[in-house]
PDB file of N, CA, C and O in Angstrom:
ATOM      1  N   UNK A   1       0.847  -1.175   0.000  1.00  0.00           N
ATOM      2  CA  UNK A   1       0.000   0.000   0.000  1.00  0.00           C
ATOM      3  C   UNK A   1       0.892   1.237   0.000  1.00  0.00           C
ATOM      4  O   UNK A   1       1.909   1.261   0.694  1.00  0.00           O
ATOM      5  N   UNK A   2       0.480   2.400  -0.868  1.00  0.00           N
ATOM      6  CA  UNK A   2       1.697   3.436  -0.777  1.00  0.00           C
ATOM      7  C   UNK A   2       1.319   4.684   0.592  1.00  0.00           C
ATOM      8  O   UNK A   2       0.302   5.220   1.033  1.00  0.00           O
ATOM      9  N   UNK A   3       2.182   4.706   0.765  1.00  0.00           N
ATOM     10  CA  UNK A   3       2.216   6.229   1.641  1.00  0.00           C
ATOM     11  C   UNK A   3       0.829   6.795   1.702  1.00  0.00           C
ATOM     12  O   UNK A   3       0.032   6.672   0.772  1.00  0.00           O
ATOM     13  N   UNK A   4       0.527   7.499   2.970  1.00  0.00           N
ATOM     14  CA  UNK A   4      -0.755   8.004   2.612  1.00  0.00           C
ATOM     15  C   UNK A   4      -1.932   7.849   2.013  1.00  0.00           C
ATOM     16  O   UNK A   4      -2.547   8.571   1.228  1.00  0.00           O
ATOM     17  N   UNK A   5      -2.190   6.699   2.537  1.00  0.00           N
ATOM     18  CA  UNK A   5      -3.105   5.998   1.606  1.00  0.00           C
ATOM     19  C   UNK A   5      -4.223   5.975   2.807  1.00  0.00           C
ATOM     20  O   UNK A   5      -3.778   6.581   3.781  1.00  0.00           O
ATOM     21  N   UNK A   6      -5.634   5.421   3.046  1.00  0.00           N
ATOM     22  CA  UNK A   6      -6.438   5.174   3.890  1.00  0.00           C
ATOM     23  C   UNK A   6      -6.234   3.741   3.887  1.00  0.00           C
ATOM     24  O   UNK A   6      -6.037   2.999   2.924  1.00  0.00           O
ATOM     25  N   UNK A   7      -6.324   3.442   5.266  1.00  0.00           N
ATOM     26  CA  UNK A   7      -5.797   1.826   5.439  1.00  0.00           C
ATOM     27  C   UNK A   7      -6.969   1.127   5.396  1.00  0.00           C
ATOM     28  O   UNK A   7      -7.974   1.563   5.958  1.00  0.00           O
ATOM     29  N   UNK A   8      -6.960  -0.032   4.725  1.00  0.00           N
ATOM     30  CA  UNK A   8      -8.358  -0.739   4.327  1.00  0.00           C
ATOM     31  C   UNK A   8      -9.215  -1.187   5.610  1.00  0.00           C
ATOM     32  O   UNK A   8      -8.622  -1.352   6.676  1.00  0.00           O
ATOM     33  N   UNK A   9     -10.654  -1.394   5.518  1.00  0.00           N
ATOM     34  CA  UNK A   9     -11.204  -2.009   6.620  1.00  0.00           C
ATOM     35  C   UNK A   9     -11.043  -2.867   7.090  1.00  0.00           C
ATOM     36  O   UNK A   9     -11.385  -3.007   8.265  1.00  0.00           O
ATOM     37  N   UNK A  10     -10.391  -3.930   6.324  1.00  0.00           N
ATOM     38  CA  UNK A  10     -10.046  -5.297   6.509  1.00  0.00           C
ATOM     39  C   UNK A  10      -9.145  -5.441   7.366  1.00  0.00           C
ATOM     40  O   UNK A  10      -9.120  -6.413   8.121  1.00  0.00           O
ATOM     41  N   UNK A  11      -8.122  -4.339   7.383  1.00  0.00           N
ATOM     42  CA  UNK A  11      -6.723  -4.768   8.445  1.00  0.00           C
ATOM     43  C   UNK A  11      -7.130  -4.386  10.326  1.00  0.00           C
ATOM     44  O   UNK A  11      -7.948  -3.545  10.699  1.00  0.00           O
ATOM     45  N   UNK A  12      -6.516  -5.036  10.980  1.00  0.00           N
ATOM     46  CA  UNK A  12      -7.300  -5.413  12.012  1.00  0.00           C
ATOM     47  C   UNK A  12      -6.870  -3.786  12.706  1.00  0.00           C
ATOM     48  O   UNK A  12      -5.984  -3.114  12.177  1.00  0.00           O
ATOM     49  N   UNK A  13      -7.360  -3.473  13.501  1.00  0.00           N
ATOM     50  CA  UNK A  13      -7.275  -1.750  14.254  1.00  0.00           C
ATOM     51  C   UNK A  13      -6.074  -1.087  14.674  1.00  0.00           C
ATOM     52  O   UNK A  13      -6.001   0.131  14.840  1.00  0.00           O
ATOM     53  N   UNK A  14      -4.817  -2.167  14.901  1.00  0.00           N
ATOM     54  CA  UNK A  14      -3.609  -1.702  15.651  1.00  0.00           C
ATOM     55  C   UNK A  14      -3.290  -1.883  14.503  1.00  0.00           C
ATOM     56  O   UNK A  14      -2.951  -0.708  14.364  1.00  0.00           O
ATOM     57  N   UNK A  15      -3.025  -2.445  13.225  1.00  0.00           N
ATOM     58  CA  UNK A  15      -2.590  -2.063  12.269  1.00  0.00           C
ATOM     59  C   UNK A  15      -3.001  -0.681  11.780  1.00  0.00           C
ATOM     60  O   UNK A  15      -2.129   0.187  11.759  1.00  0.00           O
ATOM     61  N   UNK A  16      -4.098  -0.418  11.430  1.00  0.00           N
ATOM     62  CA  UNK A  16      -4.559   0.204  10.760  1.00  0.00           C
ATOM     63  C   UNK A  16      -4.036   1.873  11.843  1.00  0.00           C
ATOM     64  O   UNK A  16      -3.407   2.727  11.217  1.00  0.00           O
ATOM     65  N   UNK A  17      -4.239   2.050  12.798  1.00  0.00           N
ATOM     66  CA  UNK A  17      -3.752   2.653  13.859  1.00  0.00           C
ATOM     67  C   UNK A  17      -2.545   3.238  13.198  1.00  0.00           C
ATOM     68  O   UNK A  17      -2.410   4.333  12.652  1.00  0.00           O
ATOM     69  N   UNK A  18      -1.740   2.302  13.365  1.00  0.00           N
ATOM     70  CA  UNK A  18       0.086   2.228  13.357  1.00  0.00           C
ATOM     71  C   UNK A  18       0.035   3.268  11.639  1.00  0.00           C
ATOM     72  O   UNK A  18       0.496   4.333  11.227  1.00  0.00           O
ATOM     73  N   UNK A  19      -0.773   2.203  11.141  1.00  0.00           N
ATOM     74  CA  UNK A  19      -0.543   2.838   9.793  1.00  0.00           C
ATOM     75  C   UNK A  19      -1.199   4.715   9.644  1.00  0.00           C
ATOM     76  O   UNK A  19      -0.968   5.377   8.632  1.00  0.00           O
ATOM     77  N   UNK A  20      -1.792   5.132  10.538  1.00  0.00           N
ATOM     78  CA  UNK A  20      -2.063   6.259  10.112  1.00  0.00           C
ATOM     79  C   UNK A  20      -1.580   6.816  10.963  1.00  0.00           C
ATOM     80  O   UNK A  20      -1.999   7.946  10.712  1.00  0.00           O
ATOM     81  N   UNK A  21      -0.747   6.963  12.185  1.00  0.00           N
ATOM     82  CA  UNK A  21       0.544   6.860  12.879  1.00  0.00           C
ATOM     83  C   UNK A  21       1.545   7.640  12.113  1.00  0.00           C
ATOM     84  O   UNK A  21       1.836   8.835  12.067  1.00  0.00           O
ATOM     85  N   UNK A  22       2.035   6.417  11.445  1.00  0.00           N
ATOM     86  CA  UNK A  22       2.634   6.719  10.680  1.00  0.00           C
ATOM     87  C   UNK A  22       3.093   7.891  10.320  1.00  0.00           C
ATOM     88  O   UNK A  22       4.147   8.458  10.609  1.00  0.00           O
ATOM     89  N   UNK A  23       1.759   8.366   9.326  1.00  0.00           N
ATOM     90  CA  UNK A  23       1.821   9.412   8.612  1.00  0.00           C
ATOM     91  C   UNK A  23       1.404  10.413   8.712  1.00  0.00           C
ATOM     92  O   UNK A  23       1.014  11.165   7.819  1.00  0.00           O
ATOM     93  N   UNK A  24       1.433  10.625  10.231  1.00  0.00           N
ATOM     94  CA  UNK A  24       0.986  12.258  10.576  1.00  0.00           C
ATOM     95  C   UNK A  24       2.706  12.485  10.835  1.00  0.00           C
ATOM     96  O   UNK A  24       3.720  11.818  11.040  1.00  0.00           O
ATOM     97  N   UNK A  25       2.231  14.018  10.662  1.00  0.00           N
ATOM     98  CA  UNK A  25       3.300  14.704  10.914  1.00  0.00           C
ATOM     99  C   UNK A  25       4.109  15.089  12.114  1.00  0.00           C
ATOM    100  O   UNK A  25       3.453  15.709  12.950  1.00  0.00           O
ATOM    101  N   UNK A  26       5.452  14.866  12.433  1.00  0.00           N
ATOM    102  CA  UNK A  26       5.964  14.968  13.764  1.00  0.00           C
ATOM    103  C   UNK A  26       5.175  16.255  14.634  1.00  0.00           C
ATOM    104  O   UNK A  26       5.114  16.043  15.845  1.00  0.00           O
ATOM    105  N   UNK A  27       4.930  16.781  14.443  1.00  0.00           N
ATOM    106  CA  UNK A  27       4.206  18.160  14.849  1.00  0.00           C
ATOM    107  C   UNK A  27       2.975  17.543  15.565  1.00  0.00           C
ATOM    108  O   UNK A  27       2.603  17.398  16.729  1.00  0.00           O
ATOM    109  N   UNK A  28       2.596  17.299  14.528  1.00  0.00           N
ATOM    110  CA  UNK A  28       0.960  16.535  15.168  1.00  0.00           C
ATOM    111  C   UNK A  28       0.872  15.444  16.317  1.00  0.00           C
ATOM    112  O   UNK A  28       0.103  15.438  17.279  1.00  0.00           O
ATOM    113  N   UNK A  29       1.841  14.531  15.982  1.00  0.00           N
ATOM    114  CA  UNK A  29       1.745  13.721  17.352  1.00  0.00           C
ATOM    115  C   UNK A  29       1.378  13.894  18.839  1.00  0.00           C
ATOM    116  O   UNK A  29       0.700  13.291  19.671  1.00  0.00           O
ATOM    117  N   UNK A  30       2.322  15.255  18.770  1.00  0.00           N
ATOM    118  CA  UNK A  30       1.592  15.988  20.191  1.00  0.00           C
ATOM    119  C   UNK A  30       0.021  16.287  20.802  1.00  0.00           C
ATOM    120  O   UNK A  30      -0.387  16.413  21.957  1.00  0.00           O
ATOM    121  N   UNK A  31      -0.317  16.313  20.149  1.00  0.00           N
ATOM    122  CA  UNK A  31      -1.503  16.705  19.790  1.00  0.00           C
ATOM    123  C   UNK A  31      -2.419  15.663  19.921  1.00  0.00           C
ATOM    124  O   UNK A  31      -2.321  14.606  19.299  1.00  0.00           O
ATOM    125  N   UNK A  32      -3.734  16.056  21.092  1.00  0.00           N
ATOM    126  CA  UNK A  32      -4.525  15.629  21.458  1.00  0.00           C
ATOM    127  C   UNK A  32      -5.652  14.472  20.496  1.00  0.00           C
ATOM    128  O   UNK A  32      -6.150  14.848  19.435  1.00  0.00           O
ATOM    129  N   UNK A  33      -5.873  13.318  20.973  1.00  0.00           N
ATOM    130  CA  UNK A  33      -6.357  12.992  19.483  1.00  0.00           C
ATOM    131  C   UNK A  33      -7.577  12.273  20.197  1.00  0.00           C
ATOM    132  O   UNK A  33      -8.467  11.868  19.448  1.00  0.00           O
ATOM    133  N   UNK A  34      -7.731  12.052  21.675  1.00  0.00           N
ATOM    134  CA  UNK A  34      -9.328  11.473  21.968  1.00  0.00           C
ATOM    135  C   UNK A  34      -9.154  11.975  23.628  1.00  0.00           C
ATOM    136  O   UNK A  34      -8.051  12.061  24.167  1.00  0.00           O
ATOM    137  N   UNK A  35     -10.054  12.190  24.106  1.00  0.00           N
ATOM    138  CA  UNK A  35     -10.314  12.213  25.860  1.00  0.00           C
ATOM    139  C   UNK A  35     -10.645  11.052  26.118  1.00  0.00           C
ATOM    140  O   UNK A  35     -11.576  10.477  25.555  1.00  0.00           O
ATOM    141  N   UNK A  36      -9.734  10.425  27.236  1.00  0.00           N
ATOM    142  CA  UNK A  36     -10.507   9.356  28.254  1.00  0.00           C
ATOM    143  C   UNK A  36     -10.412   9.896  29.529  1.00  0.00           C
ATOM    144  O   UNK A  36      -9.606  10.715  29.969  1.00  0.00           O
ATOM    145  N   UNK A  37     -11.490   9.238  30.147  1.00  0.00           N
ATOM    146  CA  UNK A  37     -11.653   9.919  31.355  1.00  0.00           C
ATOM    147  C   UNK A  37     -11.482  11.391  31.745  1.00  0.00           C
ATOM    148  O   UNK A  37     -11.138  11.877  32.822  1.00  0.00           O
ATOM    149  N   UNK A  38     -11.766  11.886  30.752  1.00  0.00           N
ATOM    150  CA  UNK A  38     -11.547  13.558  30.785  1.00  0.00           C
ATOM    151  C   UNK A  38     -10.477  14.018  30.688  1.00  0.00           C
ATOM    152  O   UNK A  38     -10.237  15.220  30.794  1.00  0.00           O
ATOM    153  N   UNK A  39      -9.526  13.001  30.434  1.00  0.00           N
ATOM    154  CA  UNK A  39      -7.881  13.665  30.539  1.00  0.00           C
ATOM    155  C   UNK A  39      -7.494  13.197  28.514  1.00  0.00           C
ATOM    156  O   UNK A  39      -7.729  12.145  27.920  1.00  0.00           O
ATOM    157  N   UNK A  40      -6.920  14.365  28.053  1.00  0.00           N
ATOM    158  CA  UNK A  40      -6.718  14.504  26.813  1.00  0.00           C
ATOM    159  C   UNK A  40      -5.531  13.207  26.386  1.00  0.00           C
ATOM    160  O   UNK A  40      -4.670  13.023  27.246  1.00  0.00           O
ATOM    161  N   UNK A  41      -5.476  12.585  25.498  1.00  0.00           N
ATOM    162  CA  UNK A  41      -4.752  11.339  24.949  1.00  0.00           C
ATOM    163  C   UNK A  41      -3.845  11.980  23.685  1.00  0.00           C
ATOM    164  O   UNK A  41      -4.600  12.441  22.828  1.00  0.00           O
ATOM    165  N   UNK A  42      -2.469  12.123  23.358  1.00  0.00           N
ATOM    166  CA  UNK A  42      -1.987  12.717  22.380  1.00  0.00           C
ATOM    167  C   UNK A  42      -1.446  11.336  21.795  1.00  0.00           C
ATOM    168  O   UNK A  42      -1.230  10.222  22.273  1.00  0.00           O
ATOM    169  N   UNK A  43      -1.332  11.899  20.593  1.00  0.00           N
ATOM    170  CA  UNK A  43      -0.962  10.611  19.451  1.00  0.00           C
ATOM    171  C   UNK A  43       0.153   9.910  19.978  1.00  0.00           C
ATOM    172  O   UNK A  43      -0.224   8.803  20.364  1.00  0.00           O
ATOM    173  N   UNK A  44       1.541  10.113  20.182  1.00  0.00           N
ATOM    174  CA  UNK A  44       2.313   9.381  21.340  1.00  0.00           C
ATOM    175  C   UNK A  44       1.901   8.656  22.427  1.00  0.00           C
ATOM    176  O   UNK A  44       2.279   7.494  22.575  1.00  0.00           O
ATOM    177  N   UNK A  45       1.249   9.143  23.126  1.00  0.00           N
ATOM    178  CA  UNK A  45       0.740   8.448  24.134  1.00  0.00           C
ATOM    179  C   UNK A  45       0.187   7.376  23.693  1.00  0.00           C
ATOM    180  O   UNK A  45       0.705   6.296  23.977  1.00  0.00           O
ATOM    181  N   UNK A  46      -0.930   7.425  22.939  1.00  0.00           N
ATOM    182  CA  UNK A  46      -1.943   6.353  21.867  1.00  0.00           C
ATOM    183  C   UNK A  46      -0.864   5.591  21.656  1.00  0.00           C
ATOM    184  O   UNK A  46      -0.263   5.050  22.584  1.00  0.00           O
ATOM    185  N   UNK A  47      -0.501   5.474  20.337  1.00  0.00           N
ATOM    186  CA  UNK A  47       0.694   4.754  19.845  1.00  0.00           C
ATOM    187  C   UNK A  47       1.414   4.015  21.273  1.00  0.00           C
ATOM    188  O   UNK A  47       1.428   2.792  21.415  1.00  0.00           O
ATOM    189  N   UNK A  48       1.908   4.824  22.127  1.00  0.00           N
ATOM    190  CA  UNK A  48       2.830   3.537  22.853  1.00  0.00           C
ATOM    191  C   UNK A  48       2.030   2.689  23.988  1.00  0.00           C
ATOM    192  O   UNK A  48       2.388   1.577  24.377  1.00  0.00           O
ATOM    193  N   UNK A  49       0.604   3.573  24.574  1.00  0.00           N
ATOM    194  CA  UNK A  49      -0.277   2.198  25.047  1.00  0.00           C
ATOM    195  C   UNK A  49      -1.067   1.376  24.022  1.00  0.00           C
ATOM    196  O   UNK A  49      -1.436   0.324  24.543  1.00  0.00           O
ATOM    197  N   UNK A  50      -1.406   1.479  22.904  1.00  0.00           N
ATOM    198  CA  UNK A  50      -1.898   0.932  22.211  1.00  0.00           C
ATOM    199  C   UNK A  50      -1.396  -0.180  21.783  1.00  0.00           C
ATOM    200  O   UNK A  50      -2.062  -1.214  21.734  1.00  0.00           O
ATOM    201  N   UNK A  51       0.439  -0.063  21.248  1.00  0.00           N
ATOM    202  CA  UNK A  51       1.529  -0.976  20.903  1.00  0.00           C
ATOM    203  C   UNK A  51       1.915  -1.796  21.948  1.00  0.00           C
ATOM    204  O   UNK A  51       2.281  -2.928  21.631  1.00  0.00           O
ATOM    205  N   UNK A  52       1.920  -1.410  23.451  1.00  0.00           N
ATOM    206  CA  UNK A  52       2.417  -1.962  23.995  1.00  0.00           C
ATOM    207  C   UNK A  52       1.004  -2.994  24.804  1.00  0.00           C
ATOM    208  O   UNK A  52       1.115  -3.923  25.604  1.00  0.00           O
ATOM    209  N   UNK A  53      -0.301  -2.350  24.188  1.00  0.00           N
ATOM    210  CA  UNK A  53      -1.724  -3.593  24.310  1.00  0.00           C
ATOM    211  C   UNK A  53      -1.938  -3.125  26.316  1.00  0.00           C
ATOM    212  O   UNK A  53      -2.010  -3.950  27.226  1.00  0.00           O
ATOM    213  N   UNK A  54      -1.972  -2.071  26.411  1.00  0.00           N
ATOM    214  CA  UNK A  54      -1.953  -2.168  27.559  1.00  0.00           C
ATOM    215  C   UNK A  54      -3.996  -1.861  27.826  1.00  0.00           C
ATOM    216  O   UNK A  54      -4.619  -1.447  26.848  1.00  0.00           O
ATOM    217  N   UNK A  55      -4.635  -2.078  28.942  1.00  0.00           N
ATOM    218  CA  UNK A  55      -5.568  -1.821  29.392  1.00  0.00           C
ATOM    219  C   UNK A  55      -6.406  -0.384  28.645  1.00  0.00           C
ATOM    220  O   UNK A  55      -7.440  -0.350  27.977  1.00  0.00           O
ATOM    221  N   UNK A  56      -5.254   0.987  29.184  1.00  0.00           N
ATOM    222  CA  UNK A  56      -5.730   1.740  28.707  1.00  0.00           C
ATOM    223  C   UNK A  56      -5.369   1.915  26.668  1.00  0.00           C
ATOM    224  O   UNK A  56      -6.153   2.329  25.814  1.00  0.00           O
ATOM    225  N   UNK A  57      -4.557   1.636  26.566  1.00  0.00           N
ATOM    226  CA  UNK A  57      -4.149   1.497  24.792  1.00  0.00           C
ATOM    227  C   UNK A  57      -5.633   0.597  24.436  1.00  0.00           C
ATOM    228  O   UNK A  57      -6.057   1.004  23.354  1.00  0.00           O
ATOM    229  N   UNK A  58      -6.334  -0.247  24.884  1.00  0.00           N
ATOM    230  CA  UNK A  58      -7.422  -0.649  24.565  1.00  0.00           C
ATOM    231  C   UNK A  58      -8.587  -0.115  24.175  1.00  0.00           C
ATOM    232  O   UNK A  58      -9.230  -0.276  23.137  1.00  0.00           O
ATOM    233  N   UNK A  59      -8.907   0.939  25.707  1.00  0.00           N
ATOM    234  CA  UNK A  59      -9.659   1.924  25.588  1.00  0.00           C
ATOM    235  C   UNK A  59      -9.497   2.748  24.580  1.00  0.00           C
ATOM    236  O   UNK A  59     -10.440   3.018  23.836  1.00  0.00           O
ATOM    237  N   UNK A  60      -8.221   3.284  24.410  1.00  0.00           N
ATOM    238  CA  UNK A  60      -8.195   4.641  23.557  1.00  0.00           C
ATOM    239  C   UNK A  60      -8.448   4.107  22.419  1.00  0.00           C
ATOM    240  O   UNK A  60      -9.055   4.804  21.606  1.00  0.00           O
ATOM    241  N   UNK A  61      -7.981   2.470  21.975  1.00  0.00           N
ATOM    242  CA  UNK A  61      -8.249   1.889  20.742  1.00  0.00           C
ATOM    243  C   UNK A  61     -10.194   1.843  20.591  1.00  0.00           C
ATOM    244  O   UNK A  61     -10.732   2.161  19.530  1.00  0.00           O
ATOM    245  N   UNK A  62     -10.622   1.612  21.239  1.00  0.00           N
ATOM    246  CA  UNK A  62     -12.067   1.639  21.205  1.00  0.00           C
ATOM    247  C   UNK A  62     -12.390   3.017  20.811  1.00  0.00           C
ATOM    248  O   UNK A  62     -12.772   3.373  19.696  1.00  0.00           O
ATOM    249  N   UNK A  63     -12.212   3.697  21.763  1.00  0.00           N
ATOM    250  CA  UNK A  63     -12.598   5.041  21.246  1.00  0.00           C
ATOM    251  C   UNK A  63     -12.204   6.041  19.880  1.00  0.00           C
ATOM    252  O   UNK A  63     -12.994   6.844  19.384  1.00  0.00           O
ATOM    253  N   UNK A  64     -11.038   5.835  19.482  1.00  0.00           N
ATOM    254  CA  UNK A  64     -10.903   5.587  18.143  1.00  0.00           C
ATOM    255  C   UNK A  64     -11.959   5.140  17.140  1.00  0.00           C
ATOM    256  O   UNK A  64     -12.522   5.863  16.318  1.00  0.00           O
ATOM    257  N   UNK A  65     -12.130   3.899  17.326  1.00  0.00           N
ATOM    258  CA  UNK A  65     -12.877   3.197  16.174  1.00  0.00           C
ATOM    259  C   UNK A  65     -14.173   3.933  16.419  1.00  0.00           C
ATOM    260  O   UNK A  65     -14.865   4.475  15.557  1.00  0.00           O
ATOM    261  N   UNK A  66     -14.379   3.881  17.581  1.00  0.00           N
ATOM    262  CA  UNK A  66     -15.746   4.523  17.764  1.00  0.00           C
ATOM    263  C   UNK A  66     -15.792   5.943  17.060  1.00  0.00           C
ATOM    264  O   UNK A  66     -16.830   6.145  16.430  1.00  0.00           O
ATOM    265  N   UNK A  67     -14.888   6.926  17.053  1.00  0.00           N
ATOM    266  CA  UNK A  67     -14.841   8.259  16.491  1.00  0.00           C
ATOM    267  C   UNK A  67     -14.639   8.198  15.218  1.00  0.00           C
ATOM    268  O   UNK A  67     -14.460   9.204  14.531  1.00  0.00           O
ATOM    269  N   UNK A  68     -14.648   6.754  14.669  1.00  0.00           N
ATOM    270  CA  UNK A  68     -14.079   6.311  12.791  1.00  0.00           C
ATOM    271  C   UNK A  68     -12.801   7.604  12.466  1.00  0.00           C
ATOM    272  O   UNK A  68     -12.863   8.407  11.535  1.00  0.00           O
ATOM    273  N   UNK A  69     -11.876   7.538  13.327  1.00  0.00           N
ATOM    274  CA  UNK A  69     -10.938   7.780  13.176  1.00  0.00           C
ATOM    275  C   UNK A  69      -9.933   6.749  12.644  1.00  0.00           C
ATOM    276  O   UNK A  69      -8.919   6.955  11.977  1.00  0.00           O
ATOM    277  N   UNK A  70     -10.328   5.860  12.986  1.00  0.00           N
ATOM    278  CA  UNK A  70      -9.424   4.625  12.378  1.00  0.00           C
ATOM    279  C   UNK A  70     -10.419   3.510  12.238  1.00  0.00           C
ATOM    280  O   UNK A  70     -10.064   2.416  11.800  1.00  0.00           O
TER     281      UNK A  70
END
């Protein structure tokens, strides 16, 4: 799949995640990308509980899909 592409439905969520990860811009990572529990989640954060499958990387993965952000 090339660069910047929208990652298909088919690939399972932490892929698809990783893959649009990816391709934001170092700038952006910082940057707030869902609230849990009222406390703001920045793309770093996401990415390394998400990768590392932890409890909350779950959540934020839910909430994601739920926002069809990914």
């Amino acid at each position: 799949m090339a660069e910047g592409k929208i990652p298909p439905a088919g690939k399972d969520p932490i892929s698809r995640f990783n893959l649009i990860y990816m391709n934001l811009p170092m700038a952006e990572r910082i940057q707030a990308v869902a609230v849990i529990d009222d406390q703001p989640v920045s793309w770093e954060m996401a990415h390394r509980e998400i990768n590392n499958k932890t409890k909350l990387g779950m959540g934020i993965l839910d909430e994601l899909i739920m926002l069809k952000i990914i």
